[in-house]
N, C-alpha and C positions, 0 to 999 in steps of 0.2 A: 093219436093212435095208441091203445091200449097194447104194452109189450106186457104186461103178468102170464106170467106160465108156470105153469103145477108138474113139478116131476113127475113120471108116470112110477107109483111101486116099484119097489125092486128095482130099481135101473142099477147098470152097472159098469163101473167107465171102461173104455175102450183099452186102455192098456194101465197093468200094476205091474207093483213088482214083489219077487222073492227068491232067494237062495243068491242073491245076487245079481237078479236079472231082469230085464224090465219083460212081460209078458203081454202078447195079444195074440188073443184068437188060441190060446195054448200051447203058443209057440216064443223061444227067445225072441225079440224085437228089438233092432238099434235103431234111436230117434236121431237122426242123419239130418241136420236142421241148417240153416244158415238166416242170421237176420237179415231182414229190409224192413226196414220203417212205413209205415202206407203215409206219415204226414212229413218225410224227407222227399219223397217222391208225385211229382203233379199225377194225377188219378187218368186221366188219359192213357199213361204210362207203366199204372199199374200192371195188369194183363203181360206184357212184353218183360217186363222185371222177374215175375214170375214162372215165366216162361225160361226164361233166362237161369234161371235160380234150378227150372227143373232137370232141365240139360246139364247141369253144373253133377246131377245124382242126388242134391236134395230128395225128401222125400217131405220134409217138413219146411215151412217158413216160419221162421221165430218174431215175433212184432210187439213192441210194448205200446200200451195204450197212452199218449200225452194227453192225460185231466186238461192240463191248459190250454192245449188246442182246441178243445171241443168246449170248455166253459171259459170262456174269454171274459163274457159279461155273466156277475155273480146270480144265480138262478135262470139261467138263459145256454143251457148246454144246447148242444148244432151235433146233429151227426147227418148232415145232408152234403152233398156237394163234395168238396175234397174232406171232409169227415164223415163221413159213410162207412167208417168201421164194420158195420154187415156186409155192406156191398165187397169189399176188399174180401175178407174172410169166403165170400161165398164162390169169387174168382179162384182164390187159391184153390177151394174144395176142388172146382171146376177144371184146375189145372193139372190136379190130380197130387195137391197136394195136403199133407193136413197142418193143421195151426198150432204152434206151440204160442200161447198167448199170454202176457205179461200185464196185467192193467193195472198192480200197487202202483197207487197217487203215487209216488215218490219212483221215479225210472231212471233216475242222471241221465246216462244218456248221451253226456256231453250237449243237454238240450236246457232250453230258457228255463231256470226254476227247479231244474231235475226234474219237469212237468207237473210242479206243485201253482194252481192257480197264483197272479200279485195278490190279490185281494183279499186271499185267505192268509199267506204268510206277510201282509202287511198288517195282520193283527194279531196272529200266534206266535208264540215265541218258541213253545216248545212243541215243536212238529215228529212227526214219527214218533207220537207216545200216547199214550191213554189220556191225554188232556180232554177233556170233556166236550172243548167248541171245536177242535180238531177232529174228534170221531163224528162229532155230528153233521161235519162238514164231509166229510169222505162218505158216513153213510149215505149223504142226500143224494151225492154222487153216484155213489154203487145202484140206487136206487134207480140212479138211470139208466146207466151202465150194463149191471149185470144180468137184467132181463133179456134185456135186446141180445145178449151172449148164450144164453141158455139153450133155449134149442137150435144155436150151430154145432152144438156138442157133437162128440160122435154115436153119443149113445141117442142122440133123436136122429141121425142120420147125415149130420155137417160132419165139420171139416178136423174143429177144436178138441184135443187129444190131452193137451195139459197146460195148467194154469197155473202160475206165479203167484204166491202169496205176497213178499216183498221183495225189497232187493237189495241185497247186501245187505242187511240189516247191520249182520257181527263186525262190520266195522264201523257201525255209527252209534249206538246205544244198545242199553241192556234192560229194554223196557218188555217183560214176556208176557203183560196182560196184552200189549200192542199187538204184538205179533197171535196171541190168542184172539185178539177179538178179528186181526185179519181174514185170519183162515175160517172163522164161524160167519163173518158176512160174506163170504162165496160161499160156504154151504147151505148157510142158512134161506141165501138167494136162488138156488137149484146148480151151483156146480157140483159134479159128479163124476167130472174127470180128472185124471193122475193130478193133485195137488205139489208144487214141487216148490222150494228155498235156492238158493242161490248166495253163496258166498266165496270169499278166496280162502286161499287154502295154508288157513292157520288155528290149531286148534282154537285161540280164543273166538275166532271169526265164526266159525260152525258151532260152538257153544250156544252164542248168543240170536245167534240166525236162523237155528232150527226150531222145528217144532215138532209134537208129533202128529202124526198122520198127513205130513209132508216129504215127500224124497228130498234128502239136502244133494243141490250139486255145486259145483264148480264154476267158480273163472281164472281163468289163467291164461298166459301165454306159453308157457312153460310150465310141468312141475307135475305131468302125471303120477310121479312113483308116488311123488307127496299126498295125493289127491286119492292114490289108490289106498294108502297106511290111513289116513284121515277117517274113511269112509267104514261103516261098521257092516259086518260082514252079510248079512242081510240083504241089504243095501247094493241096489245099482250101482254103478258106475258113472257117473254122465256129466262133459264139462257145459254150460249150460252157457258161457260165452268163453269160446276159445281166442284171442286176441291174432287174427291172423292179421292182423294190420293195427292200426293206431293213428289216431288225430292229431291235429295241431293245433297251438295255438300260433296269434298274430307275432309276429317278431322271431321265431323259431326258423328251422329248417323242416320240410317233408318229410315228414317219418315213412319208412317202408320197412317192411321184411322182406326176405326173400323167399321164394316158393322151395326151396331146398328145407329150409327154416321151419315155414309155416306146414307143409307138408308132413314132414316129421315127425313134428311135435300129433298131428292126426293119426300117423300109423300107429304110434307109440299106443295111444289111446286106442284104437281100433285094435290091437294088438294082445290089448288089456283086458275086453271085451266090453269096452264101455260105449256110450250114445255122445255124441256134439252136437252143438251150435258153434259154427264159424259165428265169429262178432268183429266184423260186417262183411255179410257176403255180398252185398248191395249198399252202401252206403250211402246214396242220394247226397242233399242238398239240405242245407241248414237256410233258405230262403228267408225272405224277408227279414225281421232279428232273431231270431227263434236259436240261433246261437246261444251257447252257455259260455260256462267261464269254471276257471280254476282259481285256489288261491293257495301259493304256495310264497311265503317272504312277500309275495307283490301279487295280484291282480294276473291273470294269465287267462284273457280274453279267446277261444273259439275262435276259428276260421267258416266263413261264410260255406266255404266246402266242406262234406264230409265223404268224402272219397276213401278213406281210411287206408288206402291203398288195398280194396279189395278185391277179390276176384273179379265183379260185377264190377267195370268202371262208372264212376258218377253220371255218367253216357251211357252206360249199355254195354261199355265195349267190354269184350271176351279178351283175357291176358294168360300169363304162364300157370297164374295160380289157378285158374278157374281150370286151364286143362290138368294137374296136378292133382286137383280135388275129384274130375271126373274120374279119373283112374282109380283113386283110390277108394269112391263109394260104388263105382260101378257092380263089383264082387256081391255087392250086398242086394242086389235088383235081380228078380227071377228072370228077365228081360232086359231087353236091351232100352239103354236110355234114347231118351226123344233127341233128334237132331237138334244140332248147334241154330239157332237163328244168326237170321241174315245180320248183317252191321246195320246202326243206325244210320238211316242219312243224315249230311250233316251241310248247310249250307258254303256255299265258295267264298273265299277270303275277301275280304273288301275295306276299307278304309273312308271314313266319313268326318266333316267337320263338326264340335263339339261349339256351338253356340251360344257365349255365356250372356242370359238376360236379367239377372239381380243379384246381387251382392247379397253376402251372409247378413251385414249387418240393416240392411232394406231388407232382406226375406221377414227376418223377428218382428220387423213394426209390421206385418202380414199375418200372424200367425193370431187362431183366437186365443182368448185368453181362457182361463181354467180357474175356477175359486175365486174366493175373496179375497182383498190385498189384508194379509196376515202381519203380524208383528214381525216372526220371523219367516226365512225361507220354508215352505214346504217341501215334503218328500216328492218323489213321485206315488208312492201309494196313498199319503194324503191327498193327493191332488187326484189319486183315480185315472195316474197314467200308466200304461202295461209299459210300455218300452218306450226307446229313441229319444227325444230331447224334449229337455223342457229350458225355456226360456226365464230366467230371474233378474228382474227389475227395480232397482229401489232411489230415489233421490237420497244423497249422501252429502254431511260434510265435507270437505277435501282439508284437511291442515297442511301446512309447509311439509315437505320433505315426508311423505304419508308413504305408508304401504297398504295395498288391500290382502288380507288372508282369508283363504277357506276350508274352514272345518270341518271334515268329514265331507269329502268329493269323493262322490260316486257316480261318474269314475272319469269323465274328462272335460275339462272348460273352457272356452272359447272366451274371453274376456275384454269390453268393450269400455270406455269411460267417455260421454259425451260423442259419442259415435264412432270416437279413434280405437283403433283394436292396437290392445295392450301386448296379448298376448297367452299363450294356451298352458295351463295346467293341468295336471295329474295327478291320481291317488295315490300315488306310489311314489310322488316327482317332486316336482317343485306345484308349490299351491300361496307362493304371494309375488304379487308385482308391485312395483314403483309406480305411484298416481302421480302424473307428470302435470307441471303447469303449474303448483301454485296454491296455495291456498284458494278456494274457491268454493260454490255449490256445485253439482256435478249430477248427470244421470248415468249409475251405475248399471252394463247390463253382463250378463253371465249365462252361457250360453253352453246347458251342461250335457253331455251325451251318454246315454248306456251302452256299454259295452259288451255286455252280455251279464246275464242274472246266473251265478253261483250255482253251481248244479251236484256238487261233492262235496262230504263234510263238513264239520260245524258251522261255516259260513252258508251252506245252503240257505234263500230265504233273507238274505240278507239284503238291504232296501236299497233306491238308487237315487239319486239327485243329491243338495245339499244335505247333509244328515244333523248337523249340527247349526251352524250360524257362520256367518259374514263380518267380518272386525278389520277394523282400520288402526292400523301398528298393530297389528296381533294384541290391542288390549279391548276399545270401544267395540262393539256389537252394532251392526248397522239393523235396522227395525224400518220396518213400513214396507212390504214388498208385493209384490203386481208379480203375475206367473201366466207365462203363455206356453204350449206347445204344441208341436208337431204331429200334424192328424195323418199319420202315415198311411191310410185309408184311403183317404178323402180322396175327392178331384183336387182340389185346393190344396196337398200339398206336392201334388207334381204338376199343377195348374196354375203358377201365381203371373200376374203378372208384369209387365217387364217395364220398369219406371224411367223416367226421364233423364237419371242421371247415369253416368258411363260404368256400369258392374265393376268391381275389383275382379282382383284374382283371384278370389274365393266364392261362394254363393251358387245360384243352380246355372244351368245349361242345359242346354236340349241340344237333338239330334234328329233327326228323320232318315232312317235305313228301308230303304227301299229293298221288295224282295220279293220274287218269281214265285215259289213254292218254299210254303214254311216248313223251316226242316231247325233240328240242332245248329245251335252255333255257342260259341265262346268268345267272348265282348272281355278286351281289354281296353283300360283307358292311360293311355301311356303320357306322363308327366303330370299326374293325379295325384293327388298328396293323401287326401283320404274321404271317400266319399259312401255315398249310398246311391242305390241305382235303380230308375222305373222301366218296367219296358211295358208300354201301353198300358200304363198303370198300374204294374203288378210290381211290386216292393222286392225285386232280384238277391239283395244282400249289400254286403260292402265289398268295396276294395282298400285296400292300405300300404301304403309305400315300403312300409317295412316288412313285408313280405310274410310268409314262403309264397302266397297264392299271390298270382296274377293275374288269373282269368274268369270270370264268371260263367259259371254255365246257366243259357237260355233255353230251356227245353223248346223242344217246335209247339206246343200246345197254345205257346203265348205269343207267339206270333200269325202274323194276315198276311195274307196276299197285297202287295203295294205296300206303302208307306208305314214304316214302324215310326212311333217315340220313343226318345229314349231321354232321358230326363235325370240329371245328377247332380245331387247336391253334396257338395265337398266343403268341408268349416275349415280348411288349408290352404288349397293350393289348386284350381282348375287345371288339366291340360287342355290340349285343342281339337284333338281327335278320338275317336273314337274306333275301334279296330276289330272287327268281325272275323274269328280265328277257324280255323278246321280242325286245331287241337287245343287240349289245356297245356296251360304251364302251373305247373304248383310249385315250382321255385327246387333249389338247390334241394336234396334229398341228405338225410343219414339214415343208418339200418338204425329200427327200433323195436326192441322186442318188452310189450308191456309184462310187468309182474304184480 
């Protein structure tokens, strides 16, 4: 399908700004916006989210484009199915709303990569900059991208009202051809509507962030006054992600605010005469791995959920904030907002046996193999793996009284010697164990997991698997290694089957949840150490003991009528059952207000 499209003369975008003020149609306008992600959210579900969003007094939906969603495989960009990017945009229009749309490769996010493809940052180093194989890589993108955008615009009659040049820049580098050549490939590809930056609010931050013929605005959870002295007089107003909530990482407590809080901090700015984007009015689901990560001293892994504690429950459900938020955009609608929708259904509680059929250490002898056996360990970008595990194999010396170390784990290991499981390492942790037995030959295996790929700051991009090498007493370098992994796609990795010898307590298990009429549910697996979870073959996310989150959510899309599977693979600790909930639990909460 040819997407090339020729602006039409003279066009003129839907809404500018001046004396301070954003304008359309020759009238002040405030862009009243709240994000939802179209790839947090299953596309069935779209439509109701939106809907949702508009009852809230939205008039805009904010959504940043994930590059690595849609090009997974390098030259092989997908905008069909759950990446239909149009299709989504054209529902909003339909819903009566319009697009604040975000597509700079680089979005954090709190998502895999900051949405920068593995395959590109497993050979660039220096990203977000005028580096040569980096522009060429984003243009080929834009290439595909920005066409299929152009006339949803509003000036050919869509939905698309203003477009994101980068994000955040002013706190990541100070490269200004970067940011110039951003803003000339959306023009130069026919964007024509309100251009806008995005930074927090510090002069150095909006120094390096802005450009010109870009509105600069805001993120914050706090700090209008600041944001209003920042802003040059000119210049709108407009917080472009206002933090009414806040994510988690694994091992943490539930971050909330409260709708006193989050409310607020909106009137202050409404008050000001400025525009928002709640960030996250809808939060969805970080599915499958599509998790990011932090690094702050240690490694600070993403939760499977992104509920952010926002208006819009990870469900659907309508809370304090979302009516908070109605009240206070209501004023600004010539008419009356669209009725509240109905609650989602959500299936009846039930409890099921968790069937464990192969142990961790039989699943690996399963798993195909990836590459050549190399000297040393591969990455996973050598190896050409986006995510989840990869398996490392080597025949080793043993000497008396030996240690094995590994250098540069990214970011957790499962550790086996002649089939006996040793024991589990960490990036941040402990990364040597006691090779017991003896002086002997031995078959080393290492059984490494990603956690989430780096989505903020100078670590963005940063690689996963062994990164360095394998030594025995932290001096000798073990050499010769066989590399298997995890086709988290495939039949074959929620299909293996179940061998003759008795499963440990770790390795996969299945389940069969039978059910009347597919609706929502929330699957906890109680006495689970740390797993991954299929439901009829669709890669759900994780669970992990160490909490905040406890509950997976299963949208109804993914479920049938009659017999579900459910299928988990845990490298810890299995439990026995499997537990179909009518609510979430996302663990112990504290008030968290980001800055």
């Amino acid at each position: 399908m040819n997407h090339a499209f020729s602006p039409s003369p003279g066009v003129d975008p839907a809404i500018t700004w001046r004396d301070g003020q954003l304008i359309r149609n020759g009238r002040p306008h405030r862009i009243l916006a709240g994000a939802m992600h179209y790839f947090r959210v299953h596309p069935d579900q779209w439509e109701d989210r939106l809907r949702r969003l508009a009852a809230m007094g939205a008039n805009t939906v904010d959504t940043y484009v994930a590059w690595n969603f849609h090009e997974r495989i390098e030259g092989e960009p997908r905008f069909d199915g759950w990446r239909d990017l149009e299709q989504f945009i054209r529902l909003a229009g339909e819903v009566g709303l319009d697009v604040f749309l975000r597509p700079s490769p680089y979005i954090c996010a709190e998502w895999s990569n900051g949405g920068l493809p593995h395959w590109l940052t497993g050979r660039v180093s220096a990203l977000r900059t005028s580096d040569p194989e980096y522009l060429a890589a984003v243009d080929r993108w834009y290439d595909e991208l920005i066409p299929r955008m152009v006339p949803l615009q509003a000036a050919y009659g869509g939905p698309i009202v203003a477009v994101q040049i980068e994000n955040e820049y002013g706190s990541f580098g100070s490269d200004h051809a970067y940011i110039e050549h951003q803003r000339d490939a959306l023009l130069s590809r026919g964007i024509v509507e309100l251009l806008t930056t995005a930074d927090g609010i510090t002069t150095d931050m909006i120094t390096h962030g802005s450009i010109e013929g870009a509105l600069p605005t805001f993120t914050f959870g706090t700090g209008v006054a600041t944001a209003d002295e920042l802003r040059k007089p000119n210049d709108a107003l407009m917080c472009s992600e206002l933090w009414g909530g806040w994510f988690d990482h694994w091992g943490e407590q539930h971050h909330v605010r409260s709708a006193e809080s989050m409310v607020g901090t909106v009137n202050e700015l409404l008050a000001a005469g400025g525009s928002v984007s709640i960030y996250m009015a809808h939060g969805g689901t970080n599915f499958g791995l599509w998790n990011g990560a932090n690094y702050d001293v240690a490694l600070q892994p993403t939760i499977t959920s992104y509920d952010s504690d926002a208006p819009i429950g990870e469900a659907g459900a309508l809370n304090d904030k979302f009516e908070a938020l109605r009240a206070a955009f209501a004023p600004f609608h010539d008419g009356e907002l669209p009725e509240r929708p109905a609650p989602v259904p959500v299936q009846p509680a039930q409890t099921v046996a968790l069937n464990p059929t192969i142990s961790l250490r039989e699943l690996v002898e399963t798993l195909p193999s990836v590459g050549e056996m190399t000297a040393m360990p591969q990455t996973f970008e050598q190896l050409g793996v986006e995510d989840g595990i990869v398996v490392y194999q080597a025949q080793i010396d043993v000497p008396s009284d030996a240690t094995v170390n590994v250098d540069g784990l990214h970011d957790r290991a499962t550790v086996f010697i002649d089939g006996e499981r040793l024991g589990t390492l960490e990036r941040d942790g402990q990364l040597s164990l006691i090779l017991p037995g003896g002086a002997r030959k031995a078959q080393l295996t290492i059984v490494v997991e990603s956690l989430g790929r780096i989505n903020y700051g100078p670590y963005t991009g940063e690689g996963k698997g062994i990164m360095r090498g394998v030594r025995i007493n932290n001096r000798r370098y073990v050499h010769g290694w066989s590399h298997r992994a995890l086709p988290l796609d495939a039949p074959s990795a929620t299909g293996v089957p179940a061998l003759s010898e008795t499963p440990a307590a770790d390795g996969v298990a299945r389940a069969s949840i039978v059910v009347e009429t597919p609706a929502d549910a929330w699957l906890a697996f109680p006495g689970g150490a740390k797993g991954m979870v299929w439901l009829n073959g669709f890669l759900l996310g994780r669970y992990w003991k160490v909490g905040p989150q406890e509950t997976l959510y299963a949208p109804a899309p993914l479920w049938k009528t009659g017999a579900n599977e459910i299928v988990v693979l845990d490298t810890d600790g299995l439990g026995s059952t499997v537990e179909v909930r009518e609510q979430p639990n996302f663990g112990p909460t504290e008030e968290f207000i980001g800055s």
